[in-house]
ZADO-1210 file (C-alpha; in nm, 4 decimals, padded with zeros to 6 digits):
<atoms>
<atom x="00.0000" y="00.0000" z="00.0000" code="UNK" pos="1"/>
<atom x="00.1628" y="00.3427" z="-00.1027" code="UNK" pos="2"/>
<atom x="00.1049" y="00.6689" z="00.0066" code="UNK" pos="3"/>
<atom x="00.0986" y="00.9554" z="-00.1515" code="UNK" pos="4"/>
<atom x="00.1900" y="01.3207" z="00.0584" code="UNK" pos="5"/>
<atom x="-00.1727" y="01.5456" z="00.0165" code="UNK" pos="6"/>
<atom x="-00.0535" y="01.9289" z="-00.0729" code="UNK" pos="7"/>
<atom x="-00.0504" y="02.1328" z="00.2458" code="UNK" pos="8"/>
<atom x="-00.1150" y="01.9146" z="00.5058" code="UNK" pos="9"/>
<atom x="00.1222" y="01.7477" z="00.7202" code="UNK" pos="10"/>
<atom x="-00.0786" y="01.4680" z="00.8449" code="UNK" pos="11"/>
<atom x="-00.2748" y="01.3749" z="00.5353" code="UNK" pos="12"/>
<atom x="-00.1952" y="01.1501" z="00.2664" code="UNK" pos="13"/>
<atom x="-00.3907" y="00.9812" z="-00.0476" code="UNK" pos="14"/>
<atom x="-00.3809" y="00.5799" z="-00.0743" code="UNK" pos="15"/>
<atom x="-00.2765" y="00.5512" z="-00.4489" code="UNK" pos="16"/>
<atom x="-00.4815" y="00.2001" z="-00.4758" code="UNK" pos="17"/>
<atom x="-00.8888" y="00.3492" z="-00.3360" code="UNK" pos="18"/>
<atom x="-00.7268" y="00.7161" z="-00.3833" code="UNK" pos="19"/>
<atom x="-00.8665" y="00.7638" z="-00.0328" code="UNK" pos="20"/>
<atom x="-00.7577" y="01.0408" z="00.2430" code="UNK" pos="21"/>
<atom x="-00.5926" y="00.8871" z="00.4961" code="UNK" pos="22"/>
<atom x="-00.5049" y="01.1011" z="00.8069" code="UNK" pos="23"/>
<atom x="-00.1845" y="01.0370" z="01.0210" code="UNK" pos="24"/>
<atom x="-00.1694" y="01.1790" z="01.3303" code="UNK" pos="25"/>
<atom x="-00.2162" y="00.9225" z="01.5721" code="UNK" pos="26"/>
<atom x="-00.2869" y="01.1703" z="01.8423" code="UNK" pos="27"/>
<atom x="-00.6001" y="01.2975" z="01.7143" code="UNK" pos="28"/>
<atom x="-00.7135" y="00.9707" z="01.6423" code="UNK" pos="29"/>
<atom x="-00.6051" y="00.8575" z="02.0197" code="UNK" pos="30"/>
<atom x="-00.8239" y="01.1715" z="02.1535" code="UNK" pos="31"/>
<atom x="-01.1240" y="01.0747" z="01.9215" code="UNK" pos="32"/>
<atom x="-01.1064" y="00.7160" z="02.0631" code="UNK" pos="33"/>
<atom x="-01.0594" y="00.8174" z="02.4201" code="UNK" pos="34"/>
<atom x="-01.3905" y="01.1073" z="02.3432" code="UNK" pos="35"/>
<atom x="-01.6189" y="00.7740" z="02.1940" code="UNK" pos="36"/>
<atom x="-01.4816" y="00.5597" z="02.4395" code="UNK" pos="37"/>
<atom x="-01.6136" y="00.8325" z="02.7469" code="UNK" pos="38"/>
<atom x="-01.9526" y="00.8670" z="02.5622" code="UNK" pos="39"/>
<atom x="-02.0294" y="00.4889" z="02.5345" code="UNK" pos="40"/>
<atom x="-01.9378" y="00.4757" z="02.9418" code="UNK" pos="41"/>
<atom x="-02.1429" y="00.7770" z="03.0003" code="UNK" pos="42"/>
<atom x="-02.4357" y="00.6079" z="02.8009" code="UNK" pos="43"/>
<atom x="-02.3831" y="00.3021" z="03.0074" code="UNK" pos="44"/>
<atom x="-02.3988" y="00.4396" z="03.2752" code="UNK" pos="45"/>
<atom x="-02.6932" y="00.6057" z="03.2117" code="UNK" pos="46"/>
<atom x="-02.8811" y="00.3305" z="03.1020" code="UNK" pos="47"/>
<atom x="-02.8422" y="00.1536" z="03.4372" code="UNK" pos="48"/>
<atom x="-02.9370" y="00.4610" z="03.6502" code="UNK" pos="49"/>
<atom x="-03.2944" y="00.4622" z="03.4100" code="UNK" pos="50"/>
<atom x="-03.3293" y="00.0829" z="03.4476" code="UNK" pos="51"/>
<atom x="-03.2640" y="00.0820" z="03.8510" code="UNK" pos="52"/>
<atom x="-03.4885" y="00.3998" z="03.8676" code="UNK" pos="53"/>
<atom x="-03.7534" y="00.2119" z="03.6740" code="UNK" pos="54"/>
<atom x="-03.6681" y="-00.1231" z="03.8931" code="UNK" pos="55"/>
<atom x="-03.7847" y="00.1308" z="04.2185" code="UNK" pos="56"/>
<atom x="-04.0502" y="00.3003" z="04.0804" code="UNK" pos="57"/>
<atom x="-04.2137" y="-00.1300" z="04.0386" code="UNK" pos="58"/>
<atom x="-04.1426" y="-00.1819" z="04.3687" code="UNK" pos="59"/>
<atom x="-04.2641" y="00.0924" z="04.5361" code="UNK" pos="60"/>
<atom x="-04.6294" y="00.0446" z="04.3448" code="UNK" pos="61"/>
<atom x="-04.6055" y="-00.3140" z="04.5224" code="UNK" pos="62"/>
<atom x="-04.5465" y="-00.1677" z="04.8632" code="UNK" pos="63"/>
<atom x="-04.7732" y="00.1397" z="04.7929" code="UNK" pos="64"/>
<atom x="-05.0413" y="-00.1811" z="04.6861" code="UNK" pos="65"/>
<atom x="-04.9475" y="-00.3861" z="04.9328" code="UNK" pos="66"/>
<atom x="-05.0240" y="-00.0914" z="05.1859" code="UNK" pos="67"/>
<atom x="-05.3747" y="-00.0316" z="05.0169" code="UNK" pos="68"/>
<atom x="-05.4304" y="-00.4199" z="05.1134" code="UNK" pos="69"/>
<atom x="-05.3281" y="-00.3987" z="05.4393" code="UNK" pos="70"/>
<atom x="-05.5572" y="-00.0539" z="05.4880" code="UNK" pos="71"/>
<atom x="-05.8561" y="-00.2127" z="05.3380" code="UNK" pos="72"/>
<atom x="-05.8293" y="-00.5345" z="05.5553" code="UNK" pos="73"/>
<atom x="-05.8279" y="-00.3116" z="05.8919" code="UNK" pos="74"/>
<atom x="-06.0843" y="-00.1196" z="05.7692" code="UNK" pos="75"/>
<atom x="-06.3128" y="-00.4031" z="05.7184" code="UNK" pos="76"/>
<atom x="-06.3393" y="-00.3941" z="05.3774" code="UNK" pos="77"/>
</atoms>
């Protein structure tokens, strides 16, 4: 595979088989990876907090229905 230098710009070059742009600097690829890599944990994370919210909100309408039982029963209903 052979590269070819792309006219004012350091880190850029053209593959002379696809004639693609290929960028070169590693460290802007490294930051990019690190960036997608702190979204996808920050997604992650999120999901959980929704699904343990929604896991609370079910158990609360037990106790809040298990309450209503007990009321009713002492109530003589």
């Amino acid at each position: 595979m052979t590269h070819i230098k792309v006219e004012g710009h350091k880190s850029l070059v053209r593959d002379e088989n696809s004639h693609a742009i290929i960028s070169t600097d590693t460290n802007n690829y490294n930051n990019y990876m690190n960036m997608m890599k702190n979204k996808k944990k920050e997604k992650d994370e999120l999901r959980d907090a929704v699904r343990e919210i929604n896991s609370l909100k079910t158990e609360m309408h037990e106790i809040k229905s298990l309450l209503i039982q007990m009321t009713d029963k002492n109530n003589g209903r």
